[in-house]
N, C-alpha and C positions, 0 to 999 in steps of 0.2 A: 596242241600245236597244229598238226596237221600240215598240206601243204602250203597254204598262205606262209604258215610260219618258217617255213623252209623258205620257201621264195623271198623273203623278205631278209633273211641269213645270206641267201645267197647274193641278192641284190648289193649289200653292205657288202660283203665280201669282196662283189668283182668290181667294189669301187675304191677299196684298201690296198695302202700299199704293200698289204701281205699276200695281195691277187698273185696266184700261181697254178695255172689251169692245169698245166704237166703234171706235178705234184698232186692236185685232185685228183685227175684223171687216173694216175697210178697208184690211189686212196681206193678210189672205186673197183679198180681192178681188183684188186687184193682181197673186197669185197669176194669177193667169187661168185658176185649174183648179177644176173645179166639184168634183172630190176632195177638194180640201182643204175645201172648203166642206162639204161632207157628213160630213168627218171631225171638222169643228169644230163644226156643229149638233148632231152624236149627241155628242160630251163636253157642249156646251155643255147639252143636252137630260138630261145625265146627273148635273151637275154644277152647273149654273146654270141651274136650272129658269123661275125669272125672268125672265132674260131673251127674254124672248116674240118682241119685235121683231126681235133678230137671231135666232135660232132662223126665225121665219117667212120672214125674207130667205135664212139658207141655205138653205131647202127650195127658195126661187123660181129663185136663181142656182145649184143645183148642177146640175150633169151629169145624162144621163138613163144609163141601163143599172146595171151594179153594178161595184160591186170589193169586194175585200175590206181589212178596216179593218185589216189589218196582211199585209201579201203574205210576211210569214217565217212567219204563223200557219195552222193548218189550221184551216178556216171551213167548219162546216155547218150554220147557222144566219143565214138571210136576214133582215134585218131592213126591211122591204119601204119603209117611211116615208123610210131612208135610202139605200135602195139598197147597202145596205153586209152585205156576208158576215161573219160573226162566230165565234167558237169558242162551241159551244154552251154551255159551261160561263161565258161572257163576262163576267157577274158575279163569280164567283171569281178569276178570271184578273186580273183588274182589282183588283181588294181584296188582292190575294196581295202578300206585301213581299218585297221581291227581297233577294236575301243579299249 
């Protein structure tokens, strides 16, 4: 799967009417990993611009150093607000539809 295939969950997701950021948001919490928190402000940041509040709480609650936003992908592209390593091309990669 990887992250395409997340992005593309998440996409459906915040188009359903089971969309419910709060509830995510206190999914990933519970998480107790500030990764996931970082990985769900930059879609959130990507995708549901709006959402300001939770966007501002993953930055407070995520982890400090980096990883990379998909550890199967090669990342050389730092995206520093997340801490998160990305494929430089990350836009495309992202929009690309899987066969």
């Amino acid at each position: 799967g990887g992250i395409h295939c997340v992005a593309d969950i998440f996409i459906n997701y915040l188009k359903s009417e089971h969309k419910n950021i709060k509830v995510l948001f206190e999914y990933a919490k519970l998480r107790l990993s500030g990764v996931v928190l970082k990985r769900l402000g930059f879609l959130l940041e990507k995708y549901e611009r709006c959402e300001f509040g939770t966007i501002a709480f993953c930055k407070i609650l995520m982890s400090t150093g980096t990883v990379k936003l998909d550890p199967q992908l090669n990342a050389d592209k730092l995206i520093t607000r997340w801490g998160l390593w990305v494929p430089y091309d990350i836009e495309s990669y992202l929009s690309r539809k899987r066969a």
